[in-house]
C-alpha positions as CSV (number, residue, x, y, z in Angstrom):
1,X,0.0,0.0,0.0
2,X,0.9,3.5,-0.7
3,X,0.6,5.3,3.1
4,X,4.2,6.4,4.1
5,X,5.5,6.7,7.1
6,X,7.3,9.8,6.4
7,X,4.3,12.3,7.2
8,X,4.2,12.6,2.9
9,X,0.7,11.3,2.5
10,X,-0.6,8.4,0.2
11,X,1.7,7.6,-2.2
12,X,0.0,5.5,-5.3
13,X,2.1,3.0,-6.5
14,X,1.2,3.2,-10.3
15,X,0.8,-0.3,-12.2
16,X,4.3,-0.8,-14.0
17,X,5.7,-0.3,-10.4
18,X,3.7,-3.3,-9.2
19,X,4.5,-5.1,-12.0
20,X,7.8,-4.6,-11.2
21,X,7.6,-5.5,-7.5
22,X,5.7,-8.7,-8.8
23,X,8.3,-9.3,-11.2
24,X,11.4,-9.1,-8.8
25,X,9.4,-11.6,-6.1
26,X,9.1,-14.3,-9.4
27,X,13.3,-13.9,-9.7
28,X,13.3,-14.1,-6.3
29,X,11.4,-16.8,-5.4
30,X,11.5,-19.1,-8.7
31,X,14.9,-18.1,-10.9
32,X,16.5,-15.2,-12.3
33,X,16.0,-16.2,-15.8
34,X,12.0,-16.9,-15.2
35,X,10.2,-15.8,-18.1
36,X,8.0,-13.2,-17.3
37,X,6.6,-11.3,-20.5
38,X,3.3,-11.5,-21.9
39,X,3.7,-15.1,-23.8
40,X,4.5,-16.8,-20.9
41,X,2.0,-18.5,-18.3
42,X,4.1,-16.2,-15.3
43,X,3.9,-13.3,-17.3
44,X,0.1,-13.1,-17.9
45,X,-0.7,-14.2,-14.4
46,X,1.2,-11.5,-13.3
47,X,-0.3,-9.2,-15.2
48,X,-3.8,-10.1,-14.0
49,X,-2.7,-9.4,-10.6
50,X,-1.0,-6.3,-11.5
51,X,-4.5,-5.2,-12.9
52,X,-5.8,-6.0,-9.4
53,X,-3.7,-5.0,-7.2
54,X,-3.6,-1.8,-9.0
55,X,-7.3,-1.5,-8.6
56,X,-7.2,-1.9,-4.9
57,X,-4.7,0.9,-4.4
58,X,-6.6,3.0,-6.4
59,X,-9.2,2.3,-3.6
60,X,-7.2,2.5,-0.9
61,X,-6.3,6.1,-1.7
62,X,-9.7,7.0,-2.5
63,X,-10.4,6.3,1.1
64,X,-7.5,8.0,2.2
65,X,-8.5,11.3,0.1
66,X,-11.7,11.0,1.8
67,X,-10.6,11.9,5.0
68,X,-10.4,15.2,4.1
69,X,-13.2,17.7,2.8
70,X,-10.8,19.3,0.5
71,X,-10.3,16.1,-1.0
72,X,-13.8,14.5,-0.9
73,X,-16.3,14.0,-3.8
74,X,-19.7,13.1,-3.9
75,X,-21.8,10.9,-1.2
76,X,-18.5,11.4,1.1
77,X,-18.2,14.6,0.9
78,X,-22.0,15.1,1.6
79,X,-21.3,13.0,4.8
80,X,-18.8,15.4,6.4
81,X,-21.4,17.6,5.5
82,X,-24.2,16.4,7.5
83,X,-21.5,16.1,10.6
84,X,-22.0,19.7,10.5
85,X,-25.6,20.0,9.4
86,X,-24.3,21.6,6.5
87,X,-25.8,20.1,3.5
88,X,-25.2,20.3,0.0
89,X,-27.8,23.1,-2.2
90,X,-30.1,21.3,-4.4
91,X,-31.1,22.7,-7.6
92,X,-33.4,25.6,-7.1
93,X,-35.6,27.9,-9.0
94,X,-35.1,31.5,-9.6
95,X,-38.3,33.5,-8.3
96,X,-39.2,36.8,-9.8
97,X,-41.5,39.8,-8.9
98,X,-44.1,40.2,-12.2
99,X,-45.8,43.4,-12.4
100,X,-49.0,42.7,-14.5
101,X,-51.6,45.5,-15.9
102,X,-55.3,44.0,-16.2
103,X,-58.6,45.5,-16.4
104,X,-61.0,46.7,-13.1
105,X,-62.7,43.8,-11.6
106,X,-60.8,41.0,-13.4
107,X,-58.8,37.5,-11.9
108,X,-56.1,35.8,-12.4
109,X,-55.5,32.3,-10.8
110,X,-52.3,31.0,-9.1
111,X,-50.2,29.1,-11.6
112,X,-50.6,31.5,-14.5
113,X,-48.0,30.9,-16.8
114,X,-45.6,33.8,-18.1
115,X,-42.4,33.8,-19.9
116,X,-39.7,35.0,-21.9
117,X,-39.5,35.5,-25.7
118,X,-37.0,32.3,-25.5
119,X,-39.6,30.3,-23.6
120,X,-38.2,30.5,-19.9
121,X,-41.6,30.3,-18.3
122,X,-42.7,31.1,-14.9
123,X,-45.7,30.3,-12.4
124,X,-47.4,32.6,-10.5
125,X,-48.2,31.7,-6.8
126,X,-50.8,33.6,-5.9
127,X,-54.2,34.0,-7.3
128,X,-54.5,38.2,-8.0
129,X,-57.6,40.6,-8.2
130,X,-57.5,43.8,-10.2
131,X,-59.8,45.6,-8.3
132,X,-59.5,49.2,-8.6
133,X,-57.6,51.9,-11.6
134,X,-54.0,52.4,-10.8
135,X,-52.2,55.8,-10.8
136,X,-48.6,56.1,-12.2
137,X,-45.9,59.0,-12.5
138,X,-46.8,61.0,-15.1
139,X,-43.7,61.4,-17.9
140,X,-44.5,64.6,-18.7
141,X,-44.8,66.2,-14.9
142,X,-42.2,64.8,-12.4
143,X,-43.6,64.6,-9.1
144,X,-47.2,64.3,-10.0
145,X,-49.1,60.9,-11.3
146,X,-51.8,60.4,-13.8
147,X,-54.6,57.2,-14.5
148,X,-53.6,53.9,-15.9
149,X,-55.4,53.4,-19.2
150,X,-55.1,51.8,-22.3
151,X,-54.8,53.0,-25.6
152,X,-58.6,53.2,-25.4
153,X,-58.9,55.2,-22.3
154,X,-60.0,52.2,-19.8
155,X,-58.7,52.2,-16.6
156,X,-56.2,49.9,-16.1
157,X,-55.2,48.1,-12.7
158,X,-51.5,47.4,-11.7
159,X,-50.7,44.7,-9.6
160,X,-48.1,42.6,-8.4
161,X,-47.5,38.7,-7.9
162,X,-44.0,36.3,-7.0
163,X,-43.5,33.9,-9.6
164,X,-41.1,31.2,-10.0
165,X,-39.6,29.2,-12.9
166,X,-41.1,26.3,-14.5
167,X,-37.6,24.7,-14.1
168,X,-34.7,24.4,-11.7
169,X,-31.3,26.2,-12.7
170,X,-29.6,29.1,-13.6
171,X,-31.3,29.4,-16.8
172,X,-33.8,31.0,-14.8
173,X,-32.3,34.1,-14.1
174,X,-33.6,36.3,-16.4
175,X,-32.8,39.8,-16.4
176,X,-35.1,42.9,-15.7
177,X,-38.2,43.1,-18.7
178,X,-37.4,40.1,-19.9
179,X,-40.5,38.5,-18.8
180,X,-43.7,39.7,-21.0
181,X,-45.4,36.9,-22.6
182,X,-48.6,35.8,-21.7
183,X,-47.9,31.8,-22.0
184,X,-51.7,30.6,-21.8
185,X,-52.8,33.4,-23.6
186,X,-55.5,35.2,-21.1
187,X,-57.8,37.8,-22.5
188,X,-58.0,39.1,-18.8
189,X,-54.2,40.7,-19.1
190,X,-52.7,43.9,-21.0
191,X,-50.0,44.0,-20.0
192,X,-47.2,41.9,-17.6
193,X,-42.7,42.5,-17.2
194,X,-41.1,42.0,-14.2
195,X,-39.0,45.1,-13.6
196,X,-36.3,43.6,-11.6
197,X,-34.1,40.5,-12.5
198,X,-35.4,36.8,-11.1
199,X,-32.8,36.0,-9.1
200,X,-31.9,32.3,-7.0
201,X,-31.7,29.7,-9.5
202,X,-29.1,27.8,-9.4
203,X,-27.8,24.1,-10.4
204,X,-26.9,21.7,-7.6
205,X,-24.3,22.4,-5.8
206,X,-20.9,20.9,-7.2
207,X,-18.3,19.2,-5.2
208,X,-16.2,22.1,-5.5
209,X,-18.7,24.7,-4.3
210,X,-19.8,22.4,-1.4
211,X,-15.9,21.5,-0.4
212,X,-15.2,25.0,-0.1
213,X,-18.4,26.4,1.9
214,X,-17.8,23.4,4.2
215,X,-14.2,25.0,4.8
216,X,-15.4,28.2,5.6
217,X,-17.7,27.0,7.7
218,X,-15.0,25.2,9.7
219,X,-12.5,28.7,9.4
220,X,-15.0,31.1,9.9
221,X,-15.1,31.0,13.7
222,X,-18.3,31.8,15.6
223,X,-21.6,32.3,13.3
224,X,-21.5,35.4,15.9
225,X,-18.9,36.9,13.5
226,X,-18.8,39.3,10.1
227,X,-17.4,35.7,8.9
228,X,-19.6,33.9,10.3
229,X,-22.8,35.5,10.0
230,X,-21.6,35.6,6.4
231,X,-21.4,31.8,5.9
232,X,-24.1,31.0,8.5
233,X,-26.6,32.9,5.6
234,X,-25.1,31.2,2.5
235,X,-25.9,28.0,4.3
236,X,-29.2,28.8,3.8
237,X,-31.7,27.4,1.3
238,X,-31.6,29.8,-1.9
239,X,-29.2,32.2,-0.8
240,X,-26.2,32.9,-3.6
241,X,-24.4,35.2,-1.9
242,X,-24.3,37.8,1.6
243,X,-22.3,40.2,2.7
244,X,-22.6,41.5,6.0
245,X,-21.0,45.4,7.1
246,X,-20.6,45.8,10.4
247,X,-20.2,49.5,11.8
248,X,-18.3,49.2,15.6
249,X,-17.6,52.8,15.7
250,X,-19.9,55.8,18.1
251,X,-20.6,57.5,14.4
252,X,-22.4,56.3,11.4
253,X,-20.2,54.9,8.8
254,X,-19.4,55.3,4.8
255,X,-22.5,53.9,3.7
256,X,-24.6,55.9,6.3
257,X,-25.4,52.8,8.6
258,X,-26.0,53.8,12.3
259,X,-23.1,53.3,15.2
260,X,-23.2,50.1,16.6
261,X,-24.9,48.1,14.0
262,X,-24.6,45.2,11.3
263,X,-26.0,45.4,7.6
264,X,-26.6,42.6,6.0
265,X,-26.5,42.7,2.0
266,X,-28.2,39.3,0.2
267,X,-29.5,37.5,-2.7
268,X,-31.4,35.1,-3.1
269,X,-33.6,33.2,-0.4
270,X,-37.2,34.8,1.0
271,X,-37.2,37.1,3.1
272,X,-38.7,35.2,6.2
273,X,-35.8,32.6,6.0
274,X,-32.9,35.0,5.5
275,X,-33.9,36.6,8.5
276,X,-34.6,33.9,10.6
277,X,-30.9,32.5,10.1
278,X,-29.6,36.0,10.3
279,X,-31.0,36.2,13.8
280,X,-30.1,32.9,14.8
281,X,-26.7,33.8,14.1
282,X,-26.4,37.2,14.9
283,X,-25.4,38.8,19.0
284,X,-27.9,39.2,21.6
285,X,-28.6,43.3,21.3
286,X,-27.5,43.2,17.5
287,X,-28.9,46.8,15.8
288,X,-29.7,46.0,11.9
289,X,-30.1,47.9,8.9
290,X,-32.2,47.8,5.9
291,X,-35.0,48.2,3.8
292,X,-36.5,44.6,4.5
293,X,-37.9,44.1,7.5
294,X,-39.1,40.6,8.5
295,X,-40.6,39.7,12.4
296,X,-39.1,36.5,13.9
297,X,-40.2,34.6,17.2
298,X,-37.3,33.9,19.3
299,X,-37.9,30.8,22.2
300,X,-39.4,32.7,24.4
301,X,-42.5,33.5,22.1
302,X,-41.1,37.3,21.5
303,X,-41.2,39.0,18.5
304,X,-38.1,40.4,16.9
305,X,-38.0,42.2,14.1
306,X,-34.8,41.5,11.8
307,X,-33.9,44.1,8.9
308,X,-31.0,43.4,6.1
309,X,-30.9,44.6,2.0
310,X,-31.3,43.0,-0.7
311,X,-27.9,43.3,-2.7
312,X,-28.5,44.1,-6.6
313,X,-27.8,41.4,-9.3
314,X,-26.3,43.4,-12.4
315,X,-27.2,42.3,-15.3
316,X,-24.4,42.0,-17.8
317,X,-25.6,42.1,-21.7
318,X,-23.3,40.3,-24.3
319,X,-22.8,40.5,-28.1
320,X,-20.6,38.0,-29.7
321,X,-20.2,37.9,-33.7
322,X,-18.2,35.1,-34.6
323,X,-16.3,33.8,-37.6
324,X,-15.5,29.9,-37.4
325,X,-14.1,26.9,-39.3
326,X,-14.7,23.5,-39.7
327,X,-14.5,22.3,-36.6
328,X,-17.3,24.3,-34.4
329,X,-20.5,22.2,-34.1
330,X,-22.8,24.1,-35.9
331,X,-25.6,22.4,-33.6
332,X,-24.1,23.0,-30.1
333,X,-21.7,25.2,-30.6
334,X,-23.3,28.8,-30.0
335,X,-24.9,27.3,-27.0
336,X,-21.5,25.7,-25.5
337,X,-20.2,29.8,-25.3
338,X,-23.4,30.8,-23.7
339,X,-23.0,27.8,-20.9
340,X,-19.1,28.7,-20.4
341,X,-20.0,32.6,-19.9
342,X,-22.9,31.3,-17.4
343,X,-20.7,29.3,-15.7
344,X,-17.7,31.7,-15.5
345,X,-20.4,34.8,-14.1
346,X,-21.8,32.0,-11.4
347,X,-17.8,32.3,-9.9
348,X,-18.5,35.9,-9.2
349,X,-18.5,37.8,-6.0
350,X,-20.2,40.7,-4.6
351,X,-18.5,43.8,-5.9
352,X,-16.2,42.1,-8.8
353,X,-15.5,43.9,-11.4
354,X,-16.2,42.4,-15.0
355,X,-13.1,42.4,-17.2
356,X,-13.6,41.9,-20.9
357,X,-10.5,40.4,-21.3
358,X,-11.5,37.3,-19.3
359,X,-14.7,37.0,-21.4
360,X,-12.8,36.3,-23.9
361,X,-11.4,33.0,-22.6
362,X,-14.6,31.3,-22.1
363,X,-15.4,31.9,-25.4
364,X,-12.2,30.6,-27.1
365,X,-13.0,27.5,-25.2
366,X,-14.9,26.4,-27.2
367,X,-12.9,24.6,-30.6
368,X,-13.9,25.6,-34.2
369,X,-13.4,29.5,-33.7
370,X,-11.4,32.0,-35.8
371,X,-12.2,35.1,-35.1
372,X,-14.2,36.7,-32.6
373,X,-15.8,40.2,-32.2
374,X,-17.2,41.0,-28.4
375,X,-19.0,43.8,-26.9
376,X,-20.3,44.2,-23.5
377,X,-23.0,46.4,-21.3
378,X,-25.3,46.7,-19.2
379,X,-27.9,48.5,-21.7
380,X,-28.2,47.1,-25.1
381,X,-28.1,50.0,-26.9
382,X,-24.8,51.6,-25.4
383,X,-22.0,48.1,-25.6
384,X,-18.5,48.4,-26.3
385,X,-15.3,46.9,-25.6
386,X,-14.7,47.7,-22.1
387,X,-14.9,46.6,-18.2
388,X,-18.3,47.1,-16.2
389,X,-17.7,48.8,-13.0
390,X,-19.4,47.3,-10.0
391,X,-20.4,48.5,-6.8
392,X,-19.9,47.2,-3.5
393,X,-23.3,45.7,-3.1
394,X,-23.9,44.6,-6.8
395,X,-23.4,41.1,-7.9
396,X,-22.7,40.7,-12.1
397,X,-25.2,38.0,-13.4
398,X,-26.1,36.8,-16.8
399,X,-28.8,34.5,-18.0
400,X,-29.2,32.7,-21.8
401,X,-31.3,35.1,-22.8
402,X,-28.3,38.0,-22.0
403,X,-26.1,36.5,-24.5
404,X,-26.1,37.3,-28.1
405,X,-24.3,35.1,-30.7
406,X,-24.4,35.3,-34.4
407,X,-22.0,33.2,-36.4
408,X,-21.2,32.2,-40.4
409,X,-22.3,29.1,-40.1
């Protein structure tokens, strides 16, 4: 076997070293001159066992590597996992906010379907009444508001209603007026969009995302911490990312939060169950800042009320125009970029900058391409070659639908 004793680890023997070892025990124990290649009866025995011995130190430092969470993959590493009651995210759907414009006195049932022009659809949850005329801001006088009517001059009434995606992934996070098809076609609507980007879908959680929020968890030190608190809430179900400011002077701070209190920034989860593990995690006496407010009951029965932000997902617009060659899959090929740039923007965090130089990469990833022409934005009619600055409390995202690709093929 393979475990030193020097403190170096497992140390694999590979298969032509126990051939080897296998052939020095047959000159050993039989004759120096004992054939041993592959056309002799010692030679393919030896070779069998070779094959099997090999196999069972490939084993044997499988469960070695397993030891360790930086090392562990799949059903192991969910196991060190649940020692910790940490367990790995499944896939989950991105929810979104729709605003929809109907006439006075009409319904719309829960599980109305809604979706994008590429046919990312998503259910309502609630049922919705349009019962009275909706005022808006008026364009043309800031500061004062006017009827909602249609082209007709009926009042029209504005409501809104969560939604989530049909399916699970990050496919579902669609950017801001994306949403404005009315999927089973109901007379009773005018009008729906959802003026903010859907946000918390996400694929299951791979062994690398998992191994390294189970280390944090373990180096973070109390959940009473900035660290801690931080992980503590992207342990919980639906959460992509938090950040958590925490102001310890006598004066407010930079961002205007009050002395003695901790903000925390989020996306993804509802509100009741962000702030249920942010209290559970936070100081007895902690002050928090925010425009959400959620009430919580701690063991005694009392109500606490717990307020954090949400943090803004960016959405990033891209424009690819390609030339290629025989070898990119005119079938899968447009759609293998797109994957790699969604994958690359699910690595970001909070306040990262977007460099178009590294958008670049995932696209040449991908074989068959000659030439490449690349713009980037966050409004489609303003793109160019050039970085997107982020704030502090902004997180880049990109769905399918965010990616443009034409190519000559």
């Amino acid at each position: 076997m393979g475990l030193t004793n020097g403190g170096q680890g497992y140390e694999r023997r590979e298969i032509d070293e126990i051939r080897a070892d296998l052939v020095s025990i047959a000159q050993n124990e039989i004759s120096s001159d004992v054939g041993i290649d592959d056309t002799t009866l010692i030679g393919q025995f030896q070779g069998a066992m070779a094959y099997d011995d090999d196999s069972i130190e490939k084993l044997a430092e499988a469960i070695y590597y397993s030891i360790f969470i930086s090392s562990s993959t799949g059903d192991t590493l969910d196991r060190h996992g649940l020692d910790n009651s940490i367990f790995r995210k499944p896939a989950a759907q991105a929810v979104v906010t729709l605003q929809i414009d109907s006439y006075v006195g009409e319904f719309l049932e829960s599980d109305s379907s809604m979706s994008t022009a590429d046919g990312v659809v998503f259910k309502t949850v609630d049922d919705v009444t349009f019962d009275e005329p909706s005022m808006v801001d008026d364009p043309d006088k800031p500061g004062s508001q006017i009827p909602l009517e249609d082209d007709d001059g009926t009042p029209i009434c504005r409501q809104t209603v969560t939604a989530v995606a049909e399916e699970t992934g990050i496919q579902g996070n669609i950017g801001a007026n994306q949403i404005t098809y009315n999927v089973d076609g109901n007379t009773n609507i005018f009008k729906v969009t959802n003026p903010m980007a859907a946000e918390g879908g996400q694929e299951a959680e791979t062994d690398m995302a998992y191994s390294a929020r189970l280390i944090a968890n373990n180096t973070n030190g109390s959940p009473s911490t900035e660290d801690g608190m931080k992980t503590a809430i992207e342990n919980t179900p639906g959460v992509v990312q938090a950040r958590v400011v925490g102001n310890n002077t006598l004066k407010p701070d930079q961002y205007g939060n009050p002395a003695k209190s901790t903000h925390l920034y989020v996306i993804g989860g509802t509100d009741q169950t962000v702030a249920e593990a942010f209290f559970h995690c936070m100081p007895e006496g902690t002050l928090t800042v925010g425009e959400v407010a959620s009430d919580v009951i701690n063991k005694s029965g009392d109500v606490r009320t717990v307020k954090f932000s949400r943090a803004v997902a960016k959405a990033v617009l891209i424009s690819i125009q390609l030339t290629t060659n025989d070898d990119f899959d005119s079938d899968n090929g447009i759609d293998n970029i797109k994957k790699n740039l969604i994958t690359f923007f699910s690595k970001y965090r909070m306040g990262d900058q977007v460099l178009f130089s590294q958008i670049f990469g995932q696209i040449w990833l991908v074989p068959g391409i000659s030439n490449l022409s690349l713009k980037i934005g966050t409004d489609k009619d303003n793109l160019a070659l050039e970085d997107i600055a982020v704030n502090e409390f902004e997180l880049p995202s990109l769905s399918m639908e965010d990616v443009e690709v034409t190519a000559d093929v």
